[in-house]
C-alpha positions, 0 to 999 in steps of 0.5 A: 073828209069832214069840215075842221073846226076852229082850233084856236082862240085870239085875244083881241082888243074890242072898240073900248079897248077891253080884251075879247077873245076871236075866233081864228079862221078855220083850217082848210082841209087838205084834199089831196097830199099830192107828194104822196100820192104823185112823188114821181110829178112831184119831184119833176116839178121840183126838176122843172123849178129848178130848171126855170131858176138855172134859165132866170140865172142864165138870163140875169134876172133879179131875184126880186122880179122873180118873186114879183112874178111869182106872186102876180100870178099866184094872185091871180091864181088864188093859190093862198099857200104860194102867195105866202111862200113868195111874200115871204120869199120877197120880202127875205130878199129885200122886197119892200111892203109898199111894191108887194102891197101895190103888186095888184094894182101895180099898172096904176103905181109909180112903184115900178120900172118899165122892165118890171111892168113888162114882165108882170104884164106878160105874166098876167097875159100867159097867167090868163091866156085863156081870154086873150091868147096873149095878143101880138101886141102884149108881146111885142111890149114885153119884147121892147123892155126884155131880151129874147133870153129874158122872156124865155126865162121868164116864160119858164118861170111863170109856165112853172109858177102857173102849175104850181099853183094848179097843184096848190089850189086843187089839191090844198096840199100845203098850209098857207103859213107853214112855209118858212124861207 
């Protein structure tokens, strides 16, 4: 598969405020179509995405929290077309710009509440269990902020996410931008 060229032309305002026509960034070309060529794993995914959405239902937990973890672990992931998707899925639920712009660096904001530090920070930990293992202690603090439901649920959602984004980011299967909630 060869290199895609840039398709488009912006029009930009240069520093004396005159108009200049940029370049857009190219497009990144789809290795795999996944859906395609795994339709019977793409739809289980689908099964299991909406099976993790039925635990977080059953647990009670918000939508926005959902959508924070989601994109956490999409960020961490480098998976461009899920932090997209969960931006904008975020934002539509009424997700303010300030707690999504913070989202990297939320443990040195005041933007968010203990429950919510302890369900990103167990995201970051399963996320990145390769360097820890999620240690004892990173547990039990997620435990003191959420019940054993809640945790599973959030287990399965961030399981969930996690392989999405290794789809996403091996196969560039989905056009960050394309998706529209």
């Amino acid at each position: 598969m060869g290199r895609l060229s840039p398709n488009v032309g912006l029009m930009t305002a240069n520093e004396n405020g005159t108009a200049a026509t940029a370049t857009a960034a190219p497009q990144i070309p789809v290795r795999l179509d996944f859906d395609a060529h795994a339709a019977g794993f793409a739809r289980a995914m689908a099964h299991l995405d909406r099976a993790a959405i039925k635990e977080l239902d059953a647990a009670g937990i918000d939508p926005l929290l959902r959508e924070l973890v989601r994109v956490r672990a999409s960020q961490l992931n480098g998976c461009a077309y899920c932090i997209d998707m969960h931006t904008k899925d975020a934002r539509a639920a009424g997700e303010t710009e300030q707690r999504l712009y913070a989202l990297p660096a939320w443990r040195e904001t005041p933007f968010f509440t203990n429950r919510e530090r302890a369900a990103l920070a167990l995201t970051e930990d399963v996320t990145l269990m390769a360097a820890d293992h999620v240690p004892t202690a990173a547990y039990e603090a997620a435990a003191e902020q959420l019940t054993p439901g809640e945790i599973a649920a959030l287990l399965s959602l961030i399981i969930t996410i996690n392989a999405w984004n290794a789809i996403g980011v091996t196969t560039r299967a989905w056009t960050p931008g394309s998706y529209q909630p």
